[in-house]
C-alpha positions as CSV (number, residue, x, y, z in Angstrom):
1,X,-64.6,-6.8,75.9
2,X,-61.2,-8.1,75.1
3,X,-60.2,-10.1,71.9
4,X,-56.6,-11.4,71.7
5,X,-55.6,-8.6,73.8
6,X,-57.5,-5.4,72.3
7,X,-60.7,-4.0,73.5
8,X,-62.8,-4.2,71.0
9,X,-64.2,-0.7,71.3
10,X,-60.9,0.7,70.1
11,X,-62.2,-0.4,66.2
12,X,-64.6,1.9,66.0
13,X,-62.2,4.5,67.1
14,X,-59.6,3.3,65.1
15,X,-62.5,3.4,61.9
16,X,-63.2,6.7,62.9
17,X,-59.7,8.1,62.5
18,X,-58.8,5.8,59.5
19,X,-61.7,8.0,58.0
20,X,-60.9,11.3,58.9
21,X,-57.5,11.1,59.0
22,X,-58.0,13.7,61.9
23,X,-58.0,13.1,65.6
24,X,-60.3,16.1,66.8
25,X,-63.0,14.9,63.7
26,X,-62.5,11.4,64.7
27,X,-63.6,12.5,68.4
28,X,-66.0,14.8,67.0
29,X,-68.0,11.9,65.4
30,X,-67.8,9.6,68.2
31,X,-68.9,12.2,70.8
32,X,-65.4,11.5,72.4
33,X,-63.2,14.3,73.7
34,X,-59.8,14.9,71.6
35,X,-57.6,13.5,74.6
36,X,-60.0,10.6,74.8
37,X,-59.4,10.2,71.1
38,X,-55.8,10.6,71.5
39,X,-55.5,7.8,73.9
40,X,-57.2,5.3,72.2
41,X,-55.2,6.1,69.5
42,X,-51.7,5.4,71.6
43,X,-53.5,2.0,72.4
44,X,-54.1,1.5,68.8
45,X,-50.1,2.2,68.0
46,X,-49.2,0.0,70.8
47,X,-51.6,-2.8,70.0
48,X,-50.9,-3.0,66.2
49,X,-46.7,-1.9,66.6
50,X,-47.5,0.6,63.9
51,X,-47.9,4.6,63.5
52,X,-51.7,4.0,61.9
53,X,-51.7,7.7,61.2
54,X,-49.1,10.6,60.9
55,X,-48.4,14.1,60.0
56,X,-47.0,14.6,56.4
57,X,-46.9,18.7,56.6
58,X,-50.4,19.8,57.0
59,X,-51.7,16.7,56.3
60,X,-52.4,13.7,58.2
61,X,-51.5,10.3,56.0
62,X,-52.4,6.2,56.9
63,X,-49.7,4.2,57.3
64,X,-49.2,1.3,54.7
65,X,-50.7,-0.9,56.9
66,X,-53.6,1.4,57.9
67,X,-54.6,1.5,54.4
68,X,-54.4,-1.9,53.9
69,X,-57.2,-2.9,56.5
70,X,-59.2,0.3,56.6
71,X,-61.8,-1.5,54.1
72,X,-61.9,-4.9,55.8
73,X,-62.4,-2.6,59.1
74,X,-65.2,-0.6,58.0
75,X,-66.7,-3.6,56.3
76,X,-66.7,-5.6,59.9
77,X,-68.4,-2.8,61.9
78,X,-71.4,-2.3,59.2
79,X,-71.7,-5.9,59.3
80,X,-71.8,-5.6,63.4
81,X,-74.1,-2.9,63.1
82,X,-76.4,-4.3,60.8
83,X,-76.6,-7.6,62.9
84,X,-77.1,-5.6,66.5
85,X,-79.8,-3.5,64.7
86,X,-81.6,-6.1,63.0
87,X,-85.2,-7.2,64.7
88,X,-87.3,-10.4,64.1
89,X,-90.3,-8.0,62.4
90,X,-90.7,-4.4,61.8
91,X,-94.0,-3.1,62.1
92,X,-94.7,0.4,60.4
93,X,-98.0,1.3,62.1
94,X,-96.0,1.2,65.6
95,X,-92.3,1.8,64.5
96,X,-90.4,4.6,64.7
97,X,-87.7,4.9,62.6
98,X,-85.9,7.4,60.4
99,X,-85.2,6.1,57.1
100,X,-82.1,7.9,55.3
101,X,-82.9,8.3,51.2
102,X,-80.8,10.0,48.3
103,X,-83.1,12.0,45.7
104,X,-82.4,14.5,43.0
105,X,-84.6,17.6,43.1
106,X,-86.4,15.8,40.0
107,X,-87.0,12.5,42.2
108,X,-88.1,15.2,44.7
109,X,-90.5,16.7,42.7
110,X,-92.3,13.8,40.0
111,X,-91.6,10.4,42.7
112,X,-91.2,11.1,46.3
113,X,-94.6,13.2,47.3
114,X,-96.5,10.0,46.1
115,X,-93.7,7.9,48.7
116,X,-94.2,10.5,51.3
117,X,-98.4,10.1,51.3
118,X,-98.2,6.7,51.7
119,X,-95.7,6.7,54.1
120,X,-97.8,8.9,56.0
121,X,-101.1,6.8,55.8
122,X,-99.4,3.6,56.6
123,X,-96.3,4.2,59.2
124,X,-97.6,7.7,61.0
125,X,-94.4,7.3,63.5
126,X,-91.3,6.9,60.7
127,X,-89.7,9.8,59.2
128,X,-87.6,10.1,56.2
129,X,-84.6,12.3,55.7
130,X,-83.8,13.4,51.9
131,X,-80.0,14.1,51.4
132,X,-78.8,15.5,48.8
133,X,-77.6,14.4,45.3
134,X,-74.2,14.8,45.1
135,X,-70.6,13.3,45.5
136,X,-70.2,13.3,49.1
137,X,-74.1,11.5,49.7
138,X,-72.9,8.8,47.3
139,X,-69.9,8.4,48.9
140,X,-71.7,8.2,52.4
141,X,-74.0,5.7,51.0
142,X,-71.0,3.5,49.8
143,X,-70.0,3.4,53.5
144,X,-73.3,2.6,54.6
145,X,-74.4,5.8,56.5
146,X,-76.7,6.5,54.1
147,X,-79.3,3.5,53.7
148,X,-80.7,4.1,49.7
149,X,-80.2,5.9,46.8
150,X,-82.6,6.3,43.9
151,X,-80.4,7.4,40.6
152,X,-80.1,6.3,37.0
153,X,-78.8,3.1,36.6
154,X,-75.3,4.4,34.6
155,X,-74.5,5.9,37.4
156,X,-75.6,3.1,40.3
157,X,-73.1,1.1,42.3
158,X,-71.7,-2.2,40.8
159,X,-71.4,-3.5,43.9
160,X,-73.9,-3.0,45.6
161,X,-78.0,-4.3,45.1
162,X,-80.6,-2.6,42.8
163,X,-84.5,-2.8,41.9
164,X,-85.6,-0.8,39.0
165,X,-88.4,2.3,39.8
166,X,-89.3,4.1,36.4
167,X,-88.4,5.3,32.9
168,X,-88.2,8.5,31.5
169,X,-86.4,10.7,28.1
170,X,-85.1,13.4,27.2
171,X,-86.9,16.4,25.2
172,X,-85.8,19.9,24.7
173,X,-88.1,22.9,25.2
174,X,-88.1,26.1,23.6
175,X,-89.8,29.4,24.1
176,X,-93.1,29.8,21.7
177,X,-91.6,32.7,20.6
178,X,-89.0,31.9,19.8
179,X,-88.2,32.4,16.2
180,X,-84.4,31.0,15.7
181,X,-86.3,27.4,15.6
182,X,-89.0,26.2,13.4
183,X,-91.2,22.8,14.0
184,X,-88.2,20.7,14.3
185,X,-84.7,21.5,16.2
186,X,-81.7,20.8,13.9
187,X,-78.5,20.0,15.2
188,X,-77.1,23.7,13.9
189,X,-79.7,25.0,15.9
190,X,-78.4,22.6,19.4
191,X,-75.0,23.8,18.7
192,X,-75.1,27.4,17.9
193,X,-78.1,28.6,20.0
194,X,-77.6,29.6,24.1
195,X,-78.7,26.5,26.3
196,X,-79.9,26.5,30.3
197,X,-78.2,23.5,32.0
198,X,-78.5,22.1,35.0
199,X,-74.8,22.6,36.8
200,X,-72.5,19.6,37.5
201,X,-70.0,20.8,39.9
202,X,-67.1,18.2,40.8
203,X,-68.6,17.5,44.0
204,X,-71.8,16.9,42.1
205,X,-73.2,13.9,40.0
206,X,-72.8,14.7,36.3
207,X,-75.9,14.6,34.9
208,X,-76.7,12.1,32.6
209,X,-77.5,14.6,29.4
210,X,-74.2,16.2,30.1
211,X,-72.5,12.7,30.8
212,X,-73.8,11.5,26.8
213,X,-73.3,14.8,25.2
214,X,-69.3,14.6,26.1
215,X,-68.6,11.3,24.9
216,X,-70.5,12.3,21.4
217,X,-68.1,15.4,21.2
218,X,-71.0,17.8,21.5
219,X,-70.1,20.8,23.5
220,X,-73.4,23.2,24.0
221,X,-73.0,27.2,24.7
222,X,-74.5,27.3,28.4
223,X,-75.1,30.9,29.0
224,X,-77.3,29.8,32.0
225,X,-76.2,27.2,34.4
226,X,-78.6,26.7,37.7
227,X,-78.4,24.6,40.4
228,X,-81.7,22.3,40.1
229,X,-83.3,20.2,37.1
230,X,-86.9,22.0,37.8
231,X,-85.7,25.7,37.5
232,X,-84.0,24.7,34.0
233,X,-87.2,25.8,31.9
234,X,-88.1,28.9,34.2
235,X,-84.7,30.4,32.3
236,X,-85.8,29.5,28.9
237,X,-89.4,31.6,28.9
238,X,-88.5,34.9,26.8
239,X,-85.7,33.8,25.7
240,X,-83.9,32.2,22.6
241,X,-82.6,29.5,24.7
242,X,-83.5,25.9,24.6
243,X,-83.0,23.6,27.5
244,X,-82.5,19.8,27.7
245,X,-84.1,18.1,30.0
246,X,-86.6,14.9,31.5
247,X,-90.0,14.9,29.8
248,X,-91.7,14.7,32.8
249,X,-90.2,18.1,33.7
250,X,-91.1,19.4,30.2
251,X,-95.2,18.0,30.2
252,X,-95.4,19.7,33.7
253,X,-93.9,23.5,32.6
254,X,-95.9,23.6,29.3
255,X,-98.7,23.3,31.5
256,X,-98.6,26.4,32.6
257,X,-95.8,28.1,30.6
258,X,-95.6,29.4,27.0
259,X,-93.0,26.5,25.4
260,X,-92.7,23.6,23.3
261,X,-91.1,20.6,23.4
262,X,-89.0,19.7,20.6
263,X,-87.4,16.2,19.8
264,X,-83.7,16.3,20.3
265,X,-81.4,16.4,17.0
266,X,-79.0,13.9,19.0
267,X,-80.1,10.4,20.3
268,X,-79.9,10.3,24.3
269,X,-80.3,7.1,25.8
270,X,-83.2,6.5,28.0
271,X,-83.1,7.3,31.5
272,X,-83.7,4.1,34.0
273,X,-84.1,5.4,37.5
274,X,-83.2,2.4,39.9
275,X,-83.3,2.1,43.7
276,X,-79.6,0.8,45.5
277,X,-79.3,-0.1,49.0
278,X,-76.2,-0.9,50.9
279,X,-75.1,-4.6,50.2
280,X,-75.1,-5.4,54.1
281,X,-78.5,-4.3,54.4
282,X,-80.8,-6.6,52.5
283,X,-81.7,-8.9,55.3
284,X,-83.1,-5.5,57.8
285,X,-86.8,-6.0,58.0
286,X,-87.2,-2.4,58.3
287,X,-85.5,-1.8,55.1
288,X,-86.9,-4.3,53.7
289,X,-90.6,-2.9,54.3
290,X,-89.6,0.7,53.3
291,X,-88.1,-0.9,49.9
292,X,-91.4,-2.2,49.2
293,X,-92.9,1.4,49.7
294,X,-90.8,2.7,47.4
295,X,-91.3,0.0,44.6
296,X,-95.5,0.2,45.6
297,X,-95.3,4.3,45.0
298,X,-93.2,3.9,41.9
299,X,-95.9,1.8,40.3
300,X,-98.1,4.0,41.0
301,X,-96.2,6.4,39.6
302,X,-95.9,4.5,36.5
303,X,-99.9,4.1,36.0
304,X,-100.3,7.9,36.0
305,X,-100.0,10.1,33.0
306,X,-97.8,13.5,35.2
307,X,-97.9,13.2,39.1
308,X,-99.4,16.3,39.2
309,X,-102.6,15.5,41.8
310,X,-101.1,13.6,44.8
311,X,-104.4,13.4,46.4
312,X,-106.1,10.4,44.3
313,X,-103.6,7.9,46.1
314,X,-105.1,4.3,47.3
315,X,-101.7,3.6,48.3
316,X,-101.4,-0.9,48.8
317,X,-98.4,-1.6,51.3
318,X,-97.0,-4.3,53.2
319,X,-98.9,-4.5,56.9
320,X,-95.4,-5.7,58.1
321,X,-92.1,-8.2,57.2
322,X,-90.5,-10.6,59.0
323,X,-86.8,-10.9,58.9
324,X,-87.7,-15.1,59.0
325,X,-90.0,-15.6,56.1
């Protein structure tokens, strides 16, 4: 289809290489081949009288016009896409549907088994694929290919909306034999003795007790840095060093583990897990049903002590939702 004199197909090309700056990864994503690609691209120059995209050296740069309507463009196609997908009713004990969710290995562990069972009992035919918590994710949810996020509200989207899911603190453990700290854990001891943290690489999130601790001014000596929130107190058994991290974690570990949980000598704010989904979204009868899900198996979540026995769920979900009511 033509509109003013450009077929309309060549915007999604044209998003793809405003995106990836790259013509073989633009044709790449759109299952195109590169002189396909290539062509639609020469259309695209002729069409808008402008270079769109050129080589600076190694690199590939956007015009100033390119740059100028990349947002509006991507913007207009995840509108189109949204509308196009959209279906009067969704019904989950028939549908099958992937849904695409962001979760930390904590969310993983404490929230999304509960999700997962009822998921299971009440929409046997959708699927659910768990990406992982990091810069690029976030940034592929903020473009819409990633449909929700679950994350602490300091570090949500402004922009785009939000429900909350659950509450929880921060604690520190120590090793019971550990001798360097007595019943209480002074600051002296927070700031002299070796910590295990959780590592925030810069294509990672920063995580929220790192995040606090910087703008206080409080450096701590990590002589162990690993790459997921649940291995944090596995390092601190035998050891002198103390770990900060969510009580759930810590009630879980001592368990089964010889530590203690200490109340930290520094205030951290409470953590406020929220769930985001794209702002174009909201109206998808399919995402709004799988938003419910998630909001049902927080609250159940919520009324249990530790998620430790997944089997005692009487999970209570919507049958179906219409995109009309």
């Amino acid at each position: 289809m033509r509109f003013r004199g450009l077929d309309l197909n060549l915007l999604i090309a044209l998003d793809a290489l405003l995106r990836f700056k790259n013509v073989t990864r633009a044709a790449e994503r759109l299952c195109l081949s590169q002189s396909a690609m290539s062509g639609a691209l020469a259309r695209l120059r002729e069409h808008f009288n402008d270079p769109l995209i050129s080589k600076a050296g190694r690199k590939m740069l956007l015009s100033p016009f390119a740059a100028e309507i990349a947002p509006a463009l991507h913007e207009l196609l995840q509108r189109t896409e949204t509308l196009v997908a959209t279906r009067g009713t969704f019904d989950p004990a028939t549908a099958d549907r992937c849904f695409s969710l962001i979760g930390s290995d904590y969310t993983a562990t404490f929230f999304l088994p509960i999700l997962l069972q009822q998921l299971a009992a009440q929409a046997p035919h959708v699927s659910v694929s768990i990406e992982e918590h990091n810069q690029n994710t976030f940034d592929q949810f903020n473009r819409g290919e990633i449909e929700m996020l679950i994350v602490p509200e300091q570090f949500a989207f402004e922009r785009h909306p939000k429900q909350p899911l659950y509450q929880d603190k921060y604690v520190c453990v120590v090793w019971t034999g550990n001798r360097s700290v007595g019943r209480q854990l002074t600051l002296e001891n927070y700031k002299n003795l070796p910590h295990v943290v959780r590592y925030a690489r810069p294509h990672q999130q920063k995580t929220l007790d790192t995040f606090h601790l910087e703008t206080m001014g409080i450096e701590r000596r990590a002589t162990v840095v690993c790459p997921a929130f649940t291995l944090v107190p596995l390092f601190v058994v035998g050891t002198d060093r103390i770990a900060t991290i969510q009580e759930r974690i810590a009630k879980l570990y001592v368990r089964t583990m010889p530590l203690r949980i200490l109340k930290p000598p520094v205030p951290f704010p409470s953590m406020h897990w929220v769930l985001q989904w794209h702002q174009h979204q909201t109206t998808d009868p399919g995402l709004r049903w799988f938003r419910e899900a998630v909001l049902s198996a927080a609250l159940h979540m919520r009324n249990r002590t530790l998620p430790s026995q997944i089997s005692d769920l009487s999970p209570r979900m919507p049958l179906a939702v219409d995109a009309r009511s």
